[in-house]
C-alpha positions as CSV (number, residue, x, y, z in Angstrom):
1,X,32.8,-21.5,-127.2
2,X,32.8,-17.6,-128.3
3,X,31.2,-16.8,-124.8
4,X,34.0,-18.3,-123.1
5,X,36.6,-17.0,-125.1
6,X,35.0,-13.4,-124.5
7,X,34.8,-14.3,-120.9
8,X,38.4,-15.5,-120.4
9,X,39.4,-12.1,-122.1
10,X,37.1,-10.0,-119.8
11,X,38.0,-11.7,-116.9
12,X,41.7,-10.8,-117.9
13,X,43.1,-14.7,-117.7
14,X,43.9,-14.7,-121.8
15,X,45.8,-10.7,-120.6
16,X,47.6,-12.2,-117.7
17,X,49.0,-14.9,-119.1
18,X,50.4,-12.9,-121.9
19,X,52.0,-11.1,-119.6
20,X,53.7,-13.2,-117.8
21,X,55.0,-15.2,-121.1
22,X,56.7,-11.9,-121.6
23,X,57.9,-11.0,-118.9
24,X,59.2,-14.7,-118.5
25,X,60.9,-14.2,-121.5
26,X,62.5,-10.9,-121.2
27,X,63.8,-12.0,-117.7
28,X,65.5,-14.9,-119.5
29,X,66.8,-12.8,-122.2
30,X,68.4,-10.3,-119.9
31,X,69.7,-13.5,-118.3
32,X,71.4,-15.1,-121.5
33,X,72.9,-11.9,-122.3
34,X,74.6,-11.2,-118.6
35,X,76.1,-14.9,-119.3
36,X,77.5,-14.8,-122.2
37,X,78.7,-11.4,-121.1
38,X,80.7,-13.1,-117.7
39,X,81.6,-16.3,-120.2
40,X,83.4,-13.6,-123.4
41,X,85.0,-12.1,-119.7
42,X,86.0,-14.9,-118.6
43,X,87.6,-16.1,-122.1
44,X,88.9,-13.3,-122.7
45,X,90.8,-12.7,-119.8
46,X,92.1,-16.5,-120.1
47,X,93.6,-15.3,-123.5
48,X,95.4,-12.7,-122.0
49,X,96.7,-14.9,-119.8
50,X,98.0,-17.4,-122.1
51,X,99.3,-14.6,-123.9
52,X,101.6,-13.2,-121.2
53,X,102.5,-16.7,-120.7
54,X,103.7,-16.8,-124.2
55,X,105.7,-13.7,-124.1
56,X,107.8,-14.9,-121.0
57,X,108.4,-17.7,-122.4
58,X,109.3,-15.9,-126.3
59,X,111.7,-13.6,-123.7
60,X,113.3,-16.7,-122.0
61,X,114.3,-18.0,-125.0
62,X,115.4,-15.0,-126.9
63,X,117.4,-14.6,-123.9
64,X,118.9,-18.5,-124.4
65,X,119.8,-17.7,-128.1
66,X,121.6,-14.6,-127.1
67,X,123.5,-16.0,-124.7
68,X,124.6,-19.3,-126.7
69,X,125.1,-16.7,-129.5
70,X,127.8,-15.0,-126.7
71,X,129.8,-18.0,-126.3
């Protein structure tokens, strides 16, 4: 069991497959991260929206009261 355990290290198969498992998961980190970057964007920019929607609207009826508030 020790022979092949030395073996598979000197034979780099234990080496490579740590490596990949790492690079695998850095890949999918940097991944995550450029989501949730595009998906805070994306919210983000749907606030704003919402936002300028409300502010029309706030100016439309400011506009309403003054005008009642004429008559």
């Amino acid at each position: 069991m020790i022979n092949w355990l030395i073996h598979q290290f000197e034979s780099l198969n234990v080496v490579m497959l740590i490596i990949m498992i790492g690079f695998v998961t850095a890949l999918s980190k940097s991944n995550n991260q450029k989501m949730l970057k595009e998906q805070s964007k994306e919210i983000y920019n749907d606030i704003e929206e919402l936002k300028d929607e409300l502010r029309g609207q706030h100016q439309a009826l400011t506009a309403l009261i003054q005008a009642k508030g004429r008559n």
